[in-house]
ROSE-419309 format. One record per residue: residue number from 1; residue in three letters; x, y, z of N, C-alpha, C in turn. Coordinates in Angstrom, 1 decimal. Example, Ala and Ser with C-alpha at 12.3 -4.5 7.8 and 13.67 -1.06 7.14 Angstrom:
BEGIN
1 ALA 13.2 -5.7 7.8 12.3 -4.5 7.8 13.2 -3.3 7.8 $
2 SER 12.8 -2.2 7.1 13.7 -1.1 7.1 12.9 0.0 7.9 $
END
This chain:
BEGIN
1 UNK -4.9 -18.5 15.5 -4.8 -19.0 16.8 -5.3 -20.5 16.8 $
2 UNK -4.9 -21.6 17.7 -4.9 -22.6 17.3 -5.4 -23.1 18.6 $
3 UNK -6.1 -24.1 19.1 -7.0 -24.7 20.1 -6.0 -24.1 21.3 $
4 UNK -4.7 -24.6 21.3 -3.9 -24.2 22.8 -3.0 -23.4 22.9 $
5 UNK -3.6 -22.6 22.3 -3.1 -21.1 21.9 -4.7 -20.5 23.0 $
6 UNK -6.1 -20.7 22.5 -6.8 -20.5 22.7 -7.1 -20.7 24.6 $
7 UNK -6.5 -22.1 25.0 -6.6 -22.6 26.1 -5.6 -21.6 27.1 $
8 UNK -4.5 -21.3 26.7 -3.3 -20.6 27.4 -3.8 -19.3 27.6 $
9 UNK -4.6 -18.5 26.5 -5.2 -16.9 26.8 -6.0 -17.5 28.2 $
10 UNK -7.1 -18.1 27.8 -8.3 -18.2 28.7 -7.5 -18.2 30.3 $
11 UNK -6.7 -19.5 30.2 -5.7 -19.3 31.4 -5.2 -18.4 31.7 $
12 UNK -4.8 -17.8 31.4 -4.3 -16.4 32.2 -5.4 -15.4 31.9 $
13 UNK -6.3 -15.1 31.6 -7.5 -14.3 32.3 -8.5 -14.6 33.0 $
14 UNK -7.9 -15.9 33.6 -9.1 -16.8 34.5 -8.4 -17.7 35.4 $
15 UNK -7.7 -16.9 36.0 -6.4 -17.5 36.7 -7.0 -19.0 38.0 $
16 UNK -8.6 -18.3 38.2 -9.0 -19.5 39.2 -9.3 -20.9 38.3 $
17 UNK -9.7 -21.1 37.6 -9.7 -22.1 36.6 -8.6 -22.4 36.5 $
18 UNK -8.8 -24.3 36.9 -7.5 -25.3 36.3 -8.2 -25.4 34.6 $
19 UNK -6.5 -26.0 34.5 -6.2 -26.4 33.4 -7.6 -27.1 32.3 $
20 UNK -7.5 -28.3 33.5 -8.3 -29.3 32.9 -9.7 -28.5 32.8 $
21 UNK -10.2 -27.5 33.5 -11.9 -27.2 33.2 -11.9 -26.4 32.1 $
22 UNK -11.0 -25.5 32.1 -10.5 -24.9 30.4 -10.9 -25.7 29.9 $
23 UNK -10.2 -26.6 29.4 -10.2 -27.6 28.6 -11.3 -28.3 28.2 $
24 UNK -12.4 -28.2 29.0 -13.4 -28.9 28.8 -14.5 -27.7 28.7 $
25 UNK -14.3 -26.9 28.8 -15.3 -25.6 28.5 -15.1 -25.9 27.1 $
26 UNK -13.5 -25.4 26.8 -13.7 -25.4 25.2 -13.7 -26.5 24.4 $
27 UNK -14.0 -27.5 24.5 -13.8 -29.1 24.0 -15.7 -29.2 23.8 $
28 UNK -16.5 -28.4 25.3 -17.8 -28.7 25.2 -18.5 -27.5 23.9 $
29 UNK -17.8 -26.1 23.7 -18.4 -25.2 23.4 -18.1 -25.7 22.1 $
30 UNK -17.0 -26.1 21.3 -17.2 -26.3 20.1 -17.8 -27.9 19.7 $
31 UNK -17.6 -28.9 20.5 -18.6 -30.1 20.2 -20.1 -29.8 20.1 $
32 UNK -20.9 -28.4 20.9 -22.0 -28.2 20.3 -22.1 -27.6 19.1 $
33 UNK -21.1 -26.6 18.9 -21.1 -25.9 17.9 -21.3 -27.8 16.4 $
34 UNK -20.7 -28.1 16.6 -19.9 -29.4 15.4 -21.2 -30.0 15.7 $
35 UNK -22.0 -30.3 16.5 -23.4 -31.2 16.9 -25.1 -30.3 16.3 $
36 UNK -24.7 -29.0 16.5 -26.0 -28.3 16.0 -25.7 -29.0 14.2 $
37 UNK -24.6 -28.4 14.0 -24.3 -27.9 12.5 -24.7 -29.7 11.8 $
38 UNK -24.1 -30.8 12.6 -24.7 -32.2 12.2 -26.1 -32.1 12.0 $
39 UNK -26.7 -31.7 12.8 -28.2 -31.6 13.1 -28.8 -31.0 11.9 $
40 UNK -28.0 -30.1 11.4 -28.4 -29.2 10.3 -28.9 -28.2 10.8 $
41 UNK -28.8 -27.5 11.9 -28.9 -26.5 12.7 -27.8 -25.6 12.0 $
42 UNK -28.1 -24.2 12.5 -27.5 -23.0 12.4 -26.8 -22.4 13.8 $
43 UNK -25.6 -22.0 13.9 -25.1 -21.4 15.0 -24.8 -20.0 14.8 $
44 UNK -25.6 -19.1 16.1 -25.0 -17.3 15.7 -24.3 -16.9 17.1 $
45 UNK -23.4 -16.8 16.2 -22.5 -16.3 17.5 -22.6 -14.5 17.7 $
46 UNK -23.7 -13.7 18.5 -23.7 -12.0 18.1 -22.0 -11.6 18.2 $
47 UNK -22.0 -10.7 16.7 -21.0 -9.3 16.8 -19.3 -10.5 16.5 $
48 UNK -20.4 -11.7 15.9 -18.9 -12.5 15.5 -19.1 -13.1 14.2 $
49 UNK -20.0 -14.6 14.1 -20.4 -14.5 12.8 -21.8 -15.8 12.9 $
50 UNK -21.6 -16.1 11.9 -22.8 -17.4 12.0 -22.5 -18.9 11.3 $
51 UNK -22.3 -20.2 11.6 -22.4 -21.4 11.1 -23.0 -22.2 10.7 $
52 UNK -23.2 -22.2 9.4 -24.2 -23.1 8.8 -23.4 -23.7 8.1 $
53 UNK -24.3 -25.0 7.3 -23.9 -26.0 6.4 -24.5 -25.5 4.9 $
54 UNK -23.7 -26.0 3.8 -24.4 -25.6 2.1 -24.1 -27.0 1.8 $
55 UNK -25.6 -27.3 1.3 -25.4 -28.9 0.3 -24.6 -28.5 -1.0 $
56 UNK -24.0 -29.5 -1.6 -23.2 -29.6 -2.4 -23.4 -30.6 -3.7 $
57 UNK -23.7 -30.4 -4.5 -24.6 -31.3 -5.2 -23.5 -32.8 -6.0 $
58 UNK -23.9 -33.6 -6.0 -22.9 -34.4 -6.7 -23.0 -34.4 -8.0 $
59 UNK -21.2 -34.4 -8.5 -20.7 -34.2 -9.8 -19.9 -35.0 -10.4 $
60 UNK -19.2 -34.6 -11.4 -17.8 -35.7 -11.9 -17.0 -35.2 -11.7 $
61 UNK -15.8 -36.0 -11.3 -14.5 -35.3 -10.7 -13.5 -36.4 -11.6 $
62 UNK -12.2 -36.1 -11.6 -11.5 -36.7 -12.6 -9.7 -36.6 -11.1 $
63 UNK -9.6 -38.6 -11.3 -8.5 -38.9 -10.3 -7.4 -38.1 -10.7 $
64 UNK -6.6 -37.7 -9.9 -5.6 -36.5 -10.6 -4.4 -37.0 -10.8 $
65 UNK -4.2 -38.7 -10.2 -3.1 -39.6 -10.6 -3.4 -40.1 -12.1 $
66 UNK -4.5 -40.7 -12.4 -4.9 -41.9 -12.9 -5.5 -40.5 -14.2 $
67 UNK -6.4 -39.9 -14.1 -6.9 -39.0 -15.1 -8.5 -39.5 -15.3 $
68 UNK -8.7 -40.4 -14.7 -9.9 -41.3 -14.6 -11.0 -40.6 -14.3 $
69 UNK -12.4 -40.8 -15.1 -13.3 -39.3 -14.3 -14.0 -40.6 -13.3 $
70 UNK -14.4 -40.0 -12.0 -14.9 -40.5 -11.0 -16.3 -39.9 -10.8 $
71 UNK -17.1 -40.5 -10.3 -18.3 -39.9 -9.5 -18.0 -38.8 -8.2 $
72 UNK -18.8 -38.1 -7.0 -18.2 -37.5 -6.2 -19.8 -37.4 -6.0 $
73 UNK -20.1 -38.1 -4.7 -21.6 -37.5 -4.5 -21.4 -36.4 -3.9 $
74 UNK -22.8 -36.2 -3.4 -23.1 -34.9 -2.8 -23.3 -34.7 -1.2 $
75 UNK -23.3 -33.9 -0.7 -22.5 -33.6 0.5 -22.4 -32.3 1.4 $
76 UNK -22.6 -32.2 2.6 -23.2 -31.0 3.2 -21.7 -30.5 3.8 $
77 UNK -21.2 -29.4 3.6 -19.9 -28.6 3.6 -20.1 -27.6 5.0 $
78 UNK -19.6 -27.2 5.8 -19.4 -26.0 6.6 -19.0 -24.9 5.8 $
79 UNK -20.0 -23.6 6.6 -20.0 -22.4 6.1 -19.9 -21.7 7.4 $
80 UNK -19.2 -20.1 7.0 -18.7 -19.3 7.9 -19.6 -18.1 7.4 $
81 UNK -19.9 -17.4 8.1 -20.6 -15.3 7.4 -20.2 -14.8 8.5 $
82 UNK -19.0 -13.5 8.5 -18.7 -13.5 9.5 -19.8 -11.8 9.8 $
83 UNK -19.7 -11.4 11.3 -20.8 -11.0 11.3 -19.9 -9.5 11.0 $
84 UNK -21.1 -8.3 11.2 -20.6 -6.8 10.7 -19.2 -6.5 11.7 $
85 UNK -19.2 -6.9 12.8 -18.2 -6.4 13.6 -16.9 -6.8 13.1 $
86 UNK -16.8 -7.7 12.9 -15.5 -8.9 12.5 -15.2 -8.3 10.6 $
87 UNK -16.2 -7.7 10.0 -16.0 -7.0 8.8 -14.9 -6.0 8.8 $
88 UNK -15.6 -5.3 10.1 -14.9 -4.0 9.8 -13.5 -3.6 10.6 $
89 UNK -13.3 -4.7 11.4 -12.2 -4.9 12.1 -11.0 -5.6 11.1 $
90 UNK -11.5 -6.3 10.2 -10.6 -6.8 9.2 -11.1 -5.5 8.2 $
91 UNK -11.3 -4.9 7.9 -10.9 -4.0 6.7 -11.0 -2.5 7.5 $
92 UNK -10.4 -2.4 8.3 -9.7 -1.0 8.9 -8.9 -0.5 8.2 $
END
């Protein structure tokens, strides 16, 4: 599903809501989500899953034009754990 894919459900099960306040519900709900996780905060969403960040340590990486090895610092990545519900719904 894809952001207005996401926007179009919500609209038609919330038929009093315009457009535009959609749109800013879900513009606000994931700019916190994206703002905790900067912070280095953790987000749990119950019976769905949880978002955190994993540091990444810096290594050597090699240019895949040139064959050149490069440096590649290190660097804090998004992480997904999805929670028990969301498990067992994908492995039915």
């Amino acid at each position: 599903m894809i952001r207005s894919e996401l926007i179009k459900k919500l609209e038609s099960e919330n038929p009093e809501l315009k457009t535009e306040e959609i749109e800013k519900i879900v513009d606000l709900f994931f700019n916190q989500i994206i703002q905790r996780l900067a912070d280095g905060g953790r987000v749990e969403l119950r019976g769905f899953g949880a978002f955190s960040t994993r540091e990444r340590s810096p290594r050597k990486g090699r240019n895949p034009r040139t064959g050149a090895s490069v440096e590649v610092p290190s660097k804090r990545v998004p992480y997904f754990k999805p929670g028990k519900e969301v498990r067992e719904q994908l492995n039915k």
